[in-house]
C-alpha positions as CSV (number, residue, x, y, z in Angstrom):
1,X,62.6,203.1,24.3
2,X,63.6,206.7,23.2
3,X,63.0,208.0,19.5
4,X,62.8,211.3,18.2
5,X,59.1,211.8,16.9
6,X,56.8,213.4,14.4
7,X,53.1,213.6,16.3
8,X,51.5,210.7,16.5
9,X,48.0,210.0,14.6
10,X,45.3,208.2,14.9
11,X,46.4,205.1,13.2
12,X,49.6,205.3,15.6
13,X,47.2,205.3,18.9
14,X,44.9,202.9,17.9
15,X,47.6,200.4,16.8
16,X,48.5,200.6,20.6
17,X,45.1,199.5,21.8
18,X,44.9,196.6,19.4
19,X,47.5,193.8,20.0
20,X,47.6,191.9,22.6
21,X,51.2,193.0,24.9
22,X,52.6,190.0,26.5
23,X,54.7,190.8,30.2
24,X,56.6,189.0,32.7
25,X,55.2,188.6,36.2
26,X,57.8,191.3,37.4
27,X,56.4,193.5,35.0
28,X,52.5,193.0,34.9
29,X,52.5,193.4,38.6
30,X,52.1,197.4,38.1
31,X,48.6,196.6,36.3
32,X,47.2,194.5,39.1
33,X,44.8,195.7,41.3
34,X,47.3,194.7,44.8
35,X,49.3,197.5,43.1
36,X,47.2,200.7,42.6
37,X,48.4,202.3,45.6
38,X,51.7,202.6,44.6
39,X,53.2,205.1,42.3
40,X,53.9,203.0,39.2
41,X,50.5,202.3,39.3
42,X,48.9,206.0,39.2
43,X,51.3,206.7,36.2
44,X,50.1,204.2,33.6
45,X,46.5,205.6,34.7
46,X,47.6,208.8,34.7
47,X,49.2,208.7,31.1
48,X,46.1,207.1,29.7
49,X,44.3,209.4,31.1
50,X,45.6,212.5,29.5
51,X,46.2,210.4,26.3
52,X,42.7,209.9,25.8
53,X,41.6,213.7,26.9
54,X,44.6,215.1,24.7
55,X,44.8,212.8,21.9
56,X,48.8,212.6,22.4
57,X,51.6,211.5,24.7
58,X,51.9,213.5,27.6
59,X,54.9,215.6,29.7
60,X,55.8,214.7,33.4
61,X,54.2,218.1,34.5
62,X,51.0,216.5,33.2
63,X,51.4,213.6,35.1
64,X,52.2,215.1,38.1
65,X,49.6,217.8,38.4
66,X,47.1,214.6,37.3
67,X,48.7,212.7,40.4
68,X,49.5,214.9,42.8
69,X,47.2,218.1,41.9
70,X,50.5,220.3,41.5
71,X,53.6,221.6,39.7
72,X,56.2,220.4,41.7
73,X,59.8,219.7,40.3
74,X,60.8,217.2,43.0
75,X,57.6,215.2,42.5
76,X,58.5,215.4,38.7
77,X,62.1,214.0,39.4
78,X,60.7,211.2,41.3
79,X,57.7,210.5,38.5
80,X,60.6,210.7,35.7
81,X,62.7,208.4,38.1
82,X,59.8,205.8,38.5
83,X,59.1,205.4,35.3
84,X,62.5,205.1,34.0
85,X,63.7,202.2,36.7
86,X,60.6,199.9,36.1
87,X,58.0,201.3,33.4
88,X,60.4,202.1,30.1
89,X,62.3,198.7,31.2
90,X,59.1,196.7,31.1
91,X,57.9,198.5,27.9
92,X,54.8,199.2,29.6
93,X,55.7,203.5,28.6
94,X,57.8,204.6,25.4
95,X,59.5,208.1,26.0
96,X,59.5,210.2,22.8
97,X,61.7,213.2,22.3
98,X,60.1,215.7,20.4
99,X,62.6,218.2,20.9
100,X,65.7,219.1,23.5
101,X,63.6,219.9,25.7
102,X,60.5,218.4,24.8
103,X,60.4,214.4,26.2
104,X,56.3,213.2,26.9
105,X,55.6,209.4,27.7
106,X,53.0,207.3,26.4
107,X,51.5,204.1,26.5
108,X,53.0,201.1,24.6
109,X,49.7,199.3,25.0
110,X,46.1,198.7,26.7
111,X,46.0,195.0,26.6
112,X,48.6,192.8,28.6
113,X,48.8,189.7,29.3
114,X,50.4,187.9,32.3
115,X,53.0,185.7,31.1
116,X,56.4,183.6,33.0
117,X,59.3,182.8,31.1
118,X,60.2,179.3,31.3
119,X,63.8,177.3,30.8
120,X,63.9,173.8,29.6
121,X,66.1,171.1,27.6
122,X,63.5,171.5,24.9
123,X,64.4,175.7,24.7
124,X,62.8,178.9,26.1
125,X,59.1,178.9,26.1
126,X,56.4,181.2,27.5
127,X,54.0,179.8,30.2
128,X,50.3,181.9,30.1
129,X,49.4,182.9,33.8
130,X,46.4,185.1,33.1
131,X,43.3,186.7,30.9
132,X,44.3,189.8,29.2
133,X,44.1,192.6,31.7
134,X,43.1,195.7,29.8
135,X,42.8,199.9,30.4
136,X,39.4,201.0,30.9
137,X,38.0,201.7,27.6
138,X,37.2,205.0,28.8
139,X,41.2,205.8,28.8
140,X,41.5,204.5,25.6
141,X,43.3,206.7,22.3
142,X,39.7,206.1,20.4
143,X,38.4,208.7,18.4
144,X,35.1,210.9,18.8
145,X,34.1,210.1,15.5
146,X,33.8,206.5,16.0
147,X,31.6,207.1,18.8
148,X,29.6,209.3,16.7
149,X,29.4,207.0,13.8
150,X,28.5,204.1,16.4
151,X,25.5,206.4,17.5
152,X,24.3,207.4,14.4
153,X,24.2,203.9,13.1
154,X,22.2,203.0,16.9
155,X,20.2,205.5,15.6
156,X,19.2,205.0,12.2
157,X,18.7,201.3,13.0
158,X,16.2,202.0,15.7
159,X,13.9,204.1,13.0
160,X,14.2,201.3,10.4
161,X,12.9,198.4,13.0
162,X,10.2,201.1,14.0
163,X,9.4,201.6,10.2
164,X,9.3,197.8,9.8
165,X,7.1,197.7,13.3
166,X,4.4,200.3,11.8
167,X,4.2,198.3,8.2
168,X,3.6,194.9,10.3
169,X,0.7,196.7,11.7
170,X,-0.5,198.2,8.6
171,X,0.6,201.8,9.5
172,X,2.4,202.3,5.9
173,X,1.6,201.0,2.6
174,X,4.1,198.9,0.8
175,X,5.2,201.5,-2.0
176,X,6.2,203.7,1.1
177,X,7.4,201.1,3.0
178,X,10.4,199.8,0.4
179,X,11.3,203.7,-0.2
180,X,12.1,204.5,3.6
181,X,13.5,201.1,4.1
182,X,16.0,201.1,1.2
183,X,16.6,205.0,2.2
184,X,17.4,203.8,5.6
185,X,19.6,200.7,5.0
186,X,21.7,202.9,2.3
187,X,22.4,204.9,5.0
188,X,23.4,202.4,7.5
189,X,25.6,200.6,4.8
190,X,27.4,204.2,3.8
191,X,28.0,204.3,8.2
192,X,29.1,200.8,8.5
193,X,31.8,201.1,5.5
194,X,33.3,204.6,7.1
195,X,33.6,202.3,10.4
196,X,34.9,199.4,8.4
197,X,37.5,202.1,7.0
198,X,39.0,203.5,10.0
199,X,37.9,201.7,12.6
200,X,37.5,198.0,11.6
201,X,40.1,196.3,14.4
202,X,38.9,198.5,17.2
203,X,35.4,197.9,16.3
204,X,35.5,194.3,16.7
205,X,38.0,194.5,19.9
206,X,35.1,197.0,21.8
207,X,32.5,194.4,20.6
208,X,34.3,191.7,22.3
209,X,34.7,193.4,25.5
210,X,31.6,195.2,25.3
């Protein structure tokens, strides 16, 4: 996959972390763990790696300092090499051309699922081999602010269940009580709607996998 690109924004790298990516057993064998020695292996790390810290698809001298702690042009031939022959033709990377001279690589997903192509007198059909097998969430495209949202909202919940703690024990009177409390939950509800806004499928994917 080659396109000529305008940068990518956050809507583009979060719809990249959401779906589910189904692959052939040929192809999901770079994501298992028998494989992380080999080369195909460090790259799709190595791209979500510098996704995540640069908030953008990445160049091959990137990768390659990331794999091999240099800036070596024959290790960048045989990076571009490896992920042409087996990672573009599984999908697992997208190449984008931003310019002539510009190409970077990126991630086509986070999720995958293992899956083997069947042939029968009833048609193709797909057989499911495996759970979803998914990026550390630590490489994934998520923005700061949703982590800072998150821990705001941590925040202002633990105050309102120590507020309603004290009034149990008769620390507050009531009149004070309903003030802080409504002044805390409108602030929880104006949180919750900015996550809801931006952030509403990836909030309820890092709840599942929490």
């Amino acid at each position: 996959m080659e396109n000529v690109v305008n940068l990518l924004n956050e809507k583009d790298l979060l719809d990249r972390v959401i779906p589910i990516k189904q692959l052939n057993e040929n192809c999901f064998k770079y994501l298992e763990q028998t494989s992380k020695d080999l080369l195909t292996h460090k790259i799709i790390f190595a791209i979500a790696k510098i996704t995540r810290e640069k908030f953008g698809p990445v160049k091959l001298s990137e990768i390659d300092k990331e794999i091999f702690a240099n800036n070596d042009k024959s290790k960048q031939d045989l990076i571009r090499l490896t992920i042409e022959k087996s990672l573009l033709k599984c999908s697992i990377v997208e190449k984008l051309r931003y310019s002539v001279k510009d190409v970077r690589y990126i991630l086509t997903g986070y999720r995958f699922q293992k899956i083997r192509s069947l042939d029968s007198f009833r048609g193709d059909r797909k057989e499911t081999l495996s759970d979803v097998f998914e990026i550390p969430k630590s490489f994934w495209p998520i923005p700061d602010d949703y982590f800072i949202l998150k821990a705001k909202r941590f925040g202002l919940d633990e105050t309102r269940k120590k507020i309603n703690f004290d009034y149990d024990k008769n620390f507050i009177p009531r009149g004070k009580y309903e003030n802080l409390i409504k002044f805390y939950e409108d602030k929880i509800n104006d949180i919750q709607k900015k996550i809801e806004t931006r952030f509403k499928e990836i909030d309820i994917i890092i709840g599942e996998v929490a």
